[in-house]
N, CA, C and O atoms as a printed pandas DataFrame, in Angstrom:
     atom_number atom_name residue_name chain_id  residue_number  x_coord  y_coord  z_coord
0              1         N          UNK        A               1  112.706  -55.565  130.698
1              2        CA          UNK        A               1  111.500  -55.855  131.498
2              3         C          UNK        A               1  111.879  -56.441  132.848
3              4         O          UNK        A               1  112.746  -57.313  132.905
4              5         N          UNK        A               2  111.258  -55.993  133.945
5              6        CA          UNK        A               2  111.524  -56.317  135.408
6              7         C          UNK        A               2  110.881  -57.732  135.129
7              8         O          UNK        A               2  110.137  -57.901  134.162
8              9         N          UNK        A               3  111.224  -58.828  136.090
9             10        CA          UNK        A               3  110.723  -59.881  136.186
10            11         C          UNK        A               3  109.500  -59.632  137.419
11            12         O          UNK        A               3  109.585  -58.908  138.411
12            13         N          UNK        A               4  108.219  -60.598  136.926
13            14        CA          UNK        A               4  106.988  -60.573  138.002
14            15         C          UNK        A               4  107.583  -60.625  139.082
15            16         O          UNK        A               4  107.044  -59.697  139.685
16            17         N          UNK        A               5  108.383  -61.091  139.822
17            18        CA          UNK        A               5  109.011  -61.802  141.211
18            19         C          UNK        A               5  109.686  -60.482  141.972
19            20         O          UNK        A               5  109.963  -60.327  143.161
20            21         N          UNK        A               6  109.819  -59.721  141.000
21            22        CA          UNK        A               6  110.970  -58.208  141.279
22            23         C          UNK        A               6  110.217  -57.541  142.930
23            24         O          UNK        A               6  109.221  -56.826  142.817
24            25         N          UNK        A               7  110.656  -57.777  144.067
25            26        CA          UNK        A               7  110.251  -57.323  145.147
26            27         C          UNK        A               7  109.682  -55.408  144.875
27            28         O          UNK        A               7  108.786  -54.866  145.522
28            29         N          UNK        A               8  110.381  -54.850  143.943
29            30        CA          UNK        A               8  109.999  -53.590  143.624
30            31         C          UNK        A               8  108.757  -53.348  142.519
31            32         O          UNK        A               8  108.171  -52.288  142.298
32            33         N          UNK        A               9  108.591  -54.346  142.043
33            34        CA          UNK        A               9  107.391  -54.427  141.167
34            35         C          UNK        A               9  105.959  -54.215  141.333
35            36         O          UNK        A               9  105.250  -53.451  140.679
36            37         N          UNK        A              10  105.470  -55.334  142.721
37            38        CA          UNK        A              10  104.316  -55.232  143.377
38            39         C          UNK        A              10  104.270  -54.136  143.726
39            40         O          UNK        A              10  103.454  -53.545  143.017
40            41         N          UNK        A              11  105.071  -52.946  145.072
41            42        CA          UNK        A              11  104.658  -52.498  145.967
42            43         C          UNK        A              11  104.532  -50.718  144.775
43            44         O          UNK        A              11  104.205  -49.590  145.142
44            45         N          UNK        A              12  104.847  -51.091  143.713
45            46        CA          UNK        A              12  104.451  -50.130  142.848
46            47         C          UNK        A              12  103.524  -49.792  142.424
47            48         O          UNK        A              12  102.874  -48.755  142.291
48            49         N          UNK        A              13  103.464  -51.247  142.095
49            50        CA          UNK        A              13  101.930  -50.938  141.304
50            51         C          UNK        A              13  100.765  -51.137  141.950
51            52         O          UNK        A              13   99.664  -51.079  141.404
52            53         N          UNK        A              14  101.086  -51.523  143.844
53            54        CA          UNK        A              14   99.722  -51.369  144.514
54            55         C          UNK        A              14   99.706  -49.640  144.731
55            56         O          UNK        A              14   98.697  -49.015  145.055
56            57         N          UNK        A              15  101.007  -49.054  144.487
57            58        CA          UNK        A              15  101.020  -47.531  144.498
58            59         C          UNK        A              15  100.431  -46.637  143.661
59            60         O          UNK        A              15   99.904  -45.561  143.942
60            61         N          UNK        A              16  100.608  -47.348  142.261
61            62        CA          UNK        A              16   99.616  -46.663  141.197
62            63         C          UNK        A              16   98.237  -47.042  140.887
63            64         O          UNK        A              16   97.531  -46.612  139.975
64            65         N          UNK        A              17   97.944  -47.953  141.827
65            66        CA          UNK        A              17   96.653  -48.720  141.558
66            67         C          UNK        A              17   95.826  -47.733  143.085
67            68         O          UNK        A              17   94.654  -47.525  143.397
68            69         N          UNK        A              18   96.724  -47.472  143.497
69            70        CA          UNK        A              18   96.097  -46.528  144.739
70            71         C          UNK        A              18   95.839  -45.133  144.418
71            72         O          UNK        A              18   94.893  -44.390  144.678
72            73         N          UNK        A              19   96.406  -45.050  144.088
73            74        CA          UNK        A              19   97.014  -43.334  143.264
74            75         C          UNK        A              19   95.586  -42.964  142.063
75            76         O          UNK        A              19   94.883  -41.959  141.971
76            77         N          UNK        A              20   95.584  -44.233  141.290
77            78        CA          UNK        A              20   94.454  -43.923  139.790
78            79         C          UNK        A              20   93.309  -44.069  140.435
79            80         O          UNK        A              20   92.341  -43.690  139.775
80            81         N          UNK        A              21   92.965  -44.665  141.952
81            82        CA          UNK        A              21   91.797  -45.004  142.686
82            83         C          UNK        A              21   91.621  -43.795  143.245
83            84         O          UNK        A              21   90.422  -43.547  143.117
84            85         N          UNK        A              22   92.158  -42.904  143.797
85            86        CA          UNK        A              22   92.076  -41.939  144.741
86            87         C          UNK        A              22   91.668  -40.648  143.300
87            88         O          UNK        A              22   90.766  -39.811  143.288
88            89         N          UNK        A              23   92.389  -40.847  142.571
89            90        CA          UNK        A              23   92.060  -39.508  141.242
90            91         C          UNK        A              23   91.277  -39.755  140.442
91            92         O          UNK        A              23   90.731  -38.923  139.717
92            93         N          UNK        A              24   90.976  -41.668  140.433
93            94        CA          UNK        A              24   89.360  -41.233  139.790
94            95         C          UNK        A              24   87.963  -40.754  140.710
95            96         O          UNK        A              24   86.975  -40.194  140.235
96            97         N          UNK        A              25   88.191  -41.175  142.299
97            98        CA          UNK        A              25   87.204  -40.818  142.779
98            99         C          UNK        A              25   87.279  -39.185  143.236
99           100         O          UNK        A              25   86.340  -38.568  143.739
100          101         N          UNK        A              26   88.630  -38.635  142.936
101          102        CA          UNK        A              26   88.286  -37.183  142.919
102          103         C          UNK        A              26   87.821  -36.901  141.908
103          104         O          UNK        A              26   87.330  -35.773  141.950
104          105         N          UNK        A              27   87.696  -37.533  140.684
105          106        CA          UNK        A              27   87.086  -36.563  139.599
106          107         C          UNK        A              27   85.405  -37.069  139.610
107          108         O          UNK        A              27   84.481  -36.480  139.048
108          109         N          UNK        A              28   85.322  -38.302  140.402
109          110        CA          UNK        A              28   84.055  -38.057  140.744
110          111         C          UNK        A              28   82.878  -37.107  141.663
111          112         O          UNK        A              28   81.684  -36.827  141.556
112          113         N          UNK        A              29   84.099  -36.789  142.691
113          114        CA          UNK        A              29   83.565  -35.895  143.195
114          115         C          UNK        A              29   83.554  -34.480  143.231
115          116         O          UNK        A              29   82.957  -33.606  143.860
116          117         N          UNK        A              30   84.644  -34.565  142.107
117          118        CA          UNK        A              30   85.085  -32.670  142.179
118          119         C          UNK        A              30   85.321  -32.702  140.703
119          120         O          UNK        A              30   86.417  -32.397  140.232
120          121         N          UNK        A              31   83.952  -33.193  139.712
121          122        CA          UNK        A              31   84.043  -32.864  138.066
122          123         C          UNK        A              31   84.689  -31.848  137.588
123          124         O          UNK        A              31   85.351  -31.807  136.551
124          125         N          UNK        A              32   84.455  -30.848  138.511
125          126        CA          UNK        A              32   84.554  -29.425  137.937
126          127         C          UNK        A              32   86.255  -28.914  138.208
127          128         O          UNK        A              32   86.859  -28.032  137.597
128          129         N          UNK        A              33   86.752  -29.778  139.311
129          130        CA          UNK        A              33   88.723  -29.790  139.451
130          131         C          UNK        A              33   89.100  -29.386  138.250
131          132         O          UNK        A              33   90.297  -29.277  137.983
């Protein structure tokens, strides 16, 4: 397990937290994708 403090940790998971934001609001807008 990476430690919380891991400089590579954050800028990840503001990456996948961006990433699951952007593909849930495409499946809001494009159901049919």
């Amino acid at each position: 397990m990476l430690p919380v403090s891991s400089p590579l940790l954050l800028p990840s998971r503001r990456l996948l937290a961006l990433l699951s934001f952007y593909w849930l609001l495409d499946l809001v807008i494009f159901p049919n994708a």
